[in-house]
C-alpha positions as CSV (number, residue, x, y, z in Angstrom):
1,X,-1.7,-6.1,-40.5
2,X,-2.1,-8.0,-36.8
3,X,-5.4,-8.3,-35.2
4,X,-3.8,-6.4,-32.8
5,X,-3.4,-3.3,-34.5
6,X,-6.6,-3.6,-36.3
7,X,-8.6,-3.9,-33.0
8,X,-6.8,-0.7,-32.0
9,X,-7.3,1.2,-35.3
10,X,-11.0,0.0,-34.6
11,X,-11.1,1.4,-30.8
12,X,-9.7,4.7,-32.2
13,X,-12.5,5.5,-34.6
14,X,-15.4,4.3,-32.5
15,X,-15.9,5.8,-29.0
16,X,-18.0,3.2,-27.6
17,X,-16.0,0.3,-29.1
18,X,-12.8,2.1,-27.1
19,X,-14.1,2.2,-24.2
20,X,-15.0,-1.1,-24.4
21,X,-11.9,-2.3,-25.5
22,X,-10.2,-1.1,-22.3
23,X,-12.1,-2.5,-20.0
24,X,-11.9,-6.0,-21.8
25,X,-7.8,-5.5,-21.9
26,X,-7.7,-4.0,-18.3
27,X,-10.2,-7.2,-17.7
28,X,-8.2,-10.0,-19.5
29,X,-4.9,-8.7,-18.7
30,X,-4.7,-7.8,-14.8
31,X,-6.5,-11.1,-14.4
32,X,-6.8,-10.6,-10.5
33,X,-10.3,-10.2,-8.5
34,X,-10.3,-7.3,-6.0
35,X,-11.0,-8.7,-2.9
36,X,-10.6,-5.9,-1.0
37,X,-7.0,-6.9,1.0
38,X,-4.1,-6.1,-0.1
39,X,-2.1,-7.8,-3.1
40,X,1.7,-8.3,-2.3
41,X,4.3,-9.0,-5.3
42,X,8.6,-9.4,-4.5
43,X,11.6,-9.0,-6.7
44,X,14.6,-10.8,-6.5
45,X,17.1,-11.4,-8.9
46,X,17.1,-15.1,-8.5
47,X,14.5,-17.9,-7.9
48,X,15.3,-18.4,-4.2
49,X,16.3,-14.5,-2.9
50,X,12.2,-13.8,-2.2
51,X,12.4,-17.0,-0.5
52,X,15.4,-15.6,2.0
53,X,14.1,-12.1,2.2
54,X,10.7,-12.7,2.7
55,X,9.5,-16.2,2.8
56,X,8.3,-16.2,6.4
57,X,5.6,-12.6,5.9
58,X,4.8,-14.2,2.4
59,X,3.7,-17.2,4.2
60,X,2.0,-15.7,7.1
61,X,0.7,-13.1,4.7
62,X,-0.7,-16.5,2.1
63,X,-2.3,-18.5,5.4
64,X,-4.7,-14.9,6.1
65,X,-5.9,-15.7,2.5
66,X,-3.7,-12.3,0.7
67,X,-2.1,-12.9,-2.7
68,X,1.1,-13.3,-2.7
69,X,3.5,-13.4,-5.7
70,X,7.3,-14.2,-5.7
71,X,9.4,-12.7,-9.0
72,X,12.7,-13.8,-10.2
73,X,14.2,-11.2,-12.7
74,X,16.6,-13.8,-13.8
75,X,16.4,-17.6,-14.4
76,X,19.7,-18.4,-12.2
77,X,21.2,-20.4,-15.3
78,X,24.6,-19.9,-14.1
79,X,24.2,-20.6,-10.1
80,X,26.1,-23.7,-10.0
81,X,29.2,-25.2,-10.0
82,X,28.5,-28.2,-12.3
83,X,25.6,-27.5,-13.8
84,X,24.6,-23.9,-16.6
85,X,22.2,-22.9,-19.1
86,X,18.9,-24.5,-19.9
87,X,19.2,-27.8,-17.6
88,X,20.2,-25.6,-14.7
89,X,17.3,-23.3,-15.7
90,X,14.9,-25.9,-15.6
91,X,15.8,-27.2,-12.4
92,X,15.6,-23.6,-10.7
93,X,12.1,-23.2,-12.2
94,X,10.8,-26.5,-10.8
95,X,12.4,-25.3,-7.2
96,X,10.8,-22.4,-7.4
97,X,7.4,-23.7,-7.7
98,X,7.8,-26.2,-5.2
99,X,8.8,-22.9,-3.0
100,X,5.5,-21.6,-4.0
101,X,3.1,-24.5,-3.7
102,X,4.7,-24.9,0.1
103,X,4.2,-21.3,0.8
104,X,1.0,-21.4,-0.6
105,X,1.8,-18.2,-3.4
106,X,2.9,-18.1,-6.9
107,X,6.2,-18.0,-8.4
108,X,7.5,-16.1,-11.5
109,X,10.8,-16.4,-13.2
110,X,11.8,-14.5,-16.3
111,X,13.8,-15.0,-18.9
112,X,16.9,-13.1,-18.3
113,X,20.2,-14.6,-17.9
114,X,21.8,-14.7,-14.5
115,X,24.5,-12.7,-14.2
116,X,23.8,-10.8,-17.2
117,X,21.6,-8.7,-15.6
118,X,21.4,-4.6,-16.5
119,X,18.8,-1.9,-15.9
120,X,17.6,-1.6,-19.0
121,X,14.4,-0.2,-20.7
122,X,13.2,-3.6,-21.8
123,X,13.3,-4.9,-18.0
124,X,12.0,-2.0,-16.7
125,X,9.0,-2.8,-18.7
126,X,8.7,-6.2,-17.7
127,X,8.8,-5.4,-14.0
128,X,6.3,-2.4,-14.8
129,X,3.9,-5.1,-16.5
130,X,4.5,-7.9,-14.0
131,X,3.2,-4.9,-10.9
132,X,0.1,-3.9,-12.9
133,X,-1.1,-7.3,-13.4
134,X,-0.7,-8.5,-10.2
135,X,-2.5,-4.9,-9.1
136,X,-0.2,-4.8,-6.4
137,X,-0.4,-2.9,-3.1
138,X,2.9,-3.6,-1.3
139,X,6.5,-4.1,-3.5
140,X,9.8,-5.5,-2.4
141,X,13.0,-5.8,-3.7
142,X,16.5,-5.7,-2.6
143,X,17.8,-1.6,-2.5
144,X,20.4,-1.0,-4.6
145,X,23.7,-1.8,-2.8
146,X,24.7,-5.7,-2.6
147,X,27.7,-7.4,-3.3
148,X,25.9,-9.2,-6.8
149,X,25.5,-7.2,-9.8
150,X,22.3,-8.9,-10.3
151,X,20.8,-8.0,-7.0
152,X,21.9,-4.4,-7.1
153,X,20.4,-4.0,-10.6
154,X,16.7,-5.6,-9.2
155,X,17.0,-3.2,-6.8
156,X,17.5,-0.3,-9.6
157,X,14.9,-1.3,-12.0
158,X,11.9,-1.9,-9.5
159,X,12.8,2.0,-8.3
160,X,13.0,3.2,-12.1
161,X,9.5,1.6,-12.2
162,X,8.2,3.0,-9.1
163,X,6.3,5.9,-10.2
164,X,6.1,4.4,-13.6
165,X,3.4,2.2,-13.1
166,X,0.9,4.7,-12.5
167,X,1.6,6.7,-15.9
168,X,-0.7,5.0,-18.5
169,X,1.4,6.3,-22.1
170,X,4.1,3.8,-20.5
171,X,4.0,0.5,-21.6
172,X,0.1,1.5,-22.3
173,X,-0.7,-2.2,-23.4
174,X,-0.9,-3.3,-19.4
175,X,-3.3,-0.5,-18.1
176,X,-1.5,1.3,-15.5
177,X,-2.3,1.1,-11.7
178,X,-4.8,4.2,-10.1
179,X,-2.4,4.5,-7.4
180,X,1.4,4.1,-6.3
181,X,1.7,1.0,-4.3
182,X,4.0,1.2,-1.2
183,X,7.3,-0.1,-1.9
184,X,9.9,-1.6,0.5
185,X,13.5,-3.4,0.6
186,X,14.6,-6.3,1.7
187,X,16.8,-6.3,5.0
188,X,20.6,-6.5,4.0
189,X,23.6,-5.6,6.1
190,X,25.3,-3.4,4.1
191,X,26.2,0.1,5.4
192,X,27.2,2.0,2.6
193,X,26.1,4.2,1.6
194,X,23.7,4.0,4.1
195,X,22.6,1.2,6.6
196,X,19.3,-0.6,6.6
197,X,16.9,0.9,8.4
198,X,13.9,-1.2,9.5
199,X,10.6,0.7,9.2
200,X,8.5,-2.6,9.6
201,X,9.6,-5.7,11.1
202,X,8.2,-8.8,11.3
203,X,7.1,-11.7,13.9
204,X,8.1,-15.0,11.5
205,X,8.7,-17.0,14.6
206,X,5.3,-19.2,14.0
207,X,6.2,-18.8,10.3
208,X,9.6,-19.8,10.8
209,X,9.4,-23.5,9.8
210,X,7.2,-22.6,7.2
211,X,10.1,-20.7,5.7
212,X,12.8,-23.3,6.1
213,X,10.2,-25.4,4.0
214,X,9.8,-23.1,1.4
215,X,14.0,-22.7,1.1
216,X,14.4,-26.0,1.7
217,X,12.9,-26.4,-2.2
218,X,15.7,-24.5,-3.2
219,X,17.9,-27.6,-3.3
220,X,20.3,-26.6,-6.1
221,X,21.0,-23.5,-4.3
222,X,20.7,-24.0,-0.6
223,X,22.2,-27.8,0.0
224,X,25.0,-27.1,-2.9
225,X,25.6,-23.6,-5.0
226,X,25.8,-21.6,-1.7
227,X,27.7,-23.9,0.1
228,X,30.3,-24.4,-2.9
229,X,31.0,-20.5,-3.8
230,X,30.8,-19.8,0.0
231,X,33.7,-22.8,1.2
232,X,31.3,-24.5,3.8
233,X,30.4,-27.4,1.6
234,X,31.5,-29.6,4.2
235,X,29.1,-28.2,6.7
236,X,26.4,-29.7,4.5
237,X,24.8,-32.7,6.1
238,X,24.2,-35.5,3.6
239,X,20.9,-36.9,4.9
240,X,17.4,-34.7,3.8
241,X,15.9,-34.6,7.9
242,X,19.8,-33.4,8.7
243,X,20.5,-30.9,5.9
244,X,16.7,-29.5,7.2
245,X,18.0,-28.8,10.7
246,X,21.1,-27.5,10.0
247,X,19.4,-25.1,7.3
248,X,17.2,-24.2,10.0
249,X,19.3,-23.7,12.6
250,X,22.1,-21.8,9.7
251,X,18.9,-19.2,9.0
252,X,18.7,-18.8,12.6
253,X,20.0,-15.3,13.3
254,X,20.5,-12.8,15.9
255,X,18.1,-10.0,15.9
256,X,19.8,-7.0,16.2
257,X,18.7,-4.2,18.4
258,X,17.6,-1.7,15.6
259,X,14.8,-4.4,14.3
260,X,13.6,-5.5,18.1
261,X,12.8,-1.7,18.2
262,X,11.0,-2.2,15.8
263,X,9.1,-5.1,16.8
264,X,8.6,-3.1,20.0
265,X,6.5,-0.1,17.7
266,X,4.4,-2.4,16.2
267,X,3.6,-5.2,18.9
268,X,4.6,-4.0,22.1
269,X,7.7,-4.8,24.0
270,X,6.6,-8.0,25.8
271,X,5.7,-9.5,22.5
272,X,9.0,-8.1,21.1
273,X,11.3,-9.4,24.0
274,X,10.1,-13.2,23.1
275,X,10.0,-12.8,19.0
276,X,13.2,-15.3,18.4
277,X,13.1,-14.8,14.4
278,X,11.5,-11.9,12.5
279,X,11.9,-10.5,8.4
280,X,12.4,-6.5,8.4
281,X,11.5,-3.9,5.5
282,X,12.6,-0.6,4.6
283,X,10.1,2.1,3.2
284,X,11.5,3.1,-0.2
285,X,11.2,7.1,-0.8
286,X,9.6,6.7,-4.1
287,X,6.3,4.8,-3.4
288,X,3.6,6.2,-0.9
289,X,4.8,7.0,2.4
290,X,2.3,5.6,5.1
291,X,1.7,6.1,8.4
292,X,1.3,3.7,11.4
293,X,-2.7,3.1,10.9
294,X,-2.0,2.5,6.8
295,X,1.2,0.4,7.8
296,X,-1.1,-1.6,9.6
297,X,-3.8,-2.3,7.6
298,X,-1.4,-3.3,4.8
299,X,0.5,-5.3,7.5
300,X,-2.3,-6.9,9.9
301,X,-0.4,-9.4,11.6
302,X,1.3,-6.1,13.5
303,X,0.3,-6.5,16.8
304,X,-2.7,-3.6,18.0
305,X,-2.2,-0.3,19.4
306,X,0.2,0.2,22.5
């Protein structure tokens, strides 16, 4: 018989010994001091897709001292053209938390194949266990219509755990959260079977080099994976300072008239009229459902009141 179980069998019989027991896994487990802000946690299916969905809030959310934690359901062992597997693996990993030490968060990557990728009950309960121990407030993930398998099926197991991770007889060794957090996706630019629709958006523009940094880490997948599958290898400039500018200047992109409406709702439209690059969310249905005042206190660099 494991320690484990006999610890539990223990807790069972004795009351006090229970209680105890709780608090010390709820203690040892979650790991994470409440410090009274907010605690932020992202899903993407690879170790760089936080990065391009939300690497310029995570950073501006990092430099007013909030966690911040990037998750990667997969290990992106088969985004490459030359290189697969473990090497490939390895390499993403060590990206990933050169992402995060530039970003100033942390950086998790599990051990799922890339493009292997299902919804299945034993991923659901990692993502379950890896939003209770972070004691998160705020989760985002892609929604569930992308052109990648992988990305569609992130999107599908961070709703299946959405009201999961307040129910404690699931996945009961990682004690479940008091509350729902608020979850949120990604901005794509898909339209069916519904478009985006940006419920928060943004200012990155001071942030904005920050983020080029932290995807400029991403060399396996910025500088030569995208570039290959996508047919612009060419574009690629050879030298670091060159590639830098021109993977600055290829994230550059038009803000399009739904998201500077939003900017205009939370900072005003002078502030909005000059915002040159920004990151938008979508409120998910199945999380808590906050108004402007809770939006902002979970989001404080909004601007103030109109």
């Amino acid at each position: 018989m494991s320690p484990k179980i006999t610890v539990m069998k223990l807790a069972i019989k004795t009351p006090f010994f229970c209680i105890f027991f709780i608090f010390f896994a709820f203690a040892t487990t979650q790991g994470q001091p409440d410090t009274g802000k907010v605690r932020i946690i992202m899903f993407g299916a690879h170790p760089d897709d936080c990065d391009y969905g939300g690497g310029g809030t995570a950073a501006i959310f990092a430099s007013m001292g909030y966690a911040v934690k990037f998750v990667a359901i997969t290990n992106g062992d088969a985004g490459h053209q030359t290189q697969k597997g473990p090497e490939l693996a390895e390499r993403r990993y060590k990206e990933a938390q050169e992402s995060a030490r530039r970003l100033g968060i942390s950086y998790d990557i599990l051990d799922n194949h890339d493009g292997q990728l299902l919804p299945s009950l034993e991923v659901r309960m990692q993502v379950i266990k890896k939003i209770r121990e972070w004691k998160a407030d705020i989760v985002i993930s892609p929604r569930p219509n992308d052109y990648h398998p992988d990305h569609r099926y992130t999107g599908v197991l961070v709703q299946d755990a959405a009201y999961m991770v307040a129910v404690p007889n699931t996945a009961p060794e990682t004690p479940a959260l008091k509350k729902n957090p608020l979850f949120l996706y990604f901005q794509d630019r898909f339209q069916r079977p519904n478009p985006f629709r940006p419920d928060i958006a943004v200012d990155i523009t001071a942030f904005f080099d920050k983020k080029i940094d932290g995807l400029d880490a991403h060399v396996s997948q910025v500088y030569e994976w995208l570039p290959w599958i996508g047919h612009y290898s060419q574009l690629v400039p050879k030298n670091e300072s060159d590639r830098k500018k021109w993977l600055k200047e290829s994230q550059t992109v038009p803000i399009t008239p739904e998201i500077r409406n939003s900017l205009t709702r939370w900072y005003g439209r002078e502030h909005a009229e000059q915002t040159k690059h920004a990151e938008a969310f979508e409120i998910c249905e199945y999380g808590i459902q906050p108004g402007d005042d809770e939006i902002r206190r979970m989001f404080p660099m909004l601007g103030h009141k109109n």
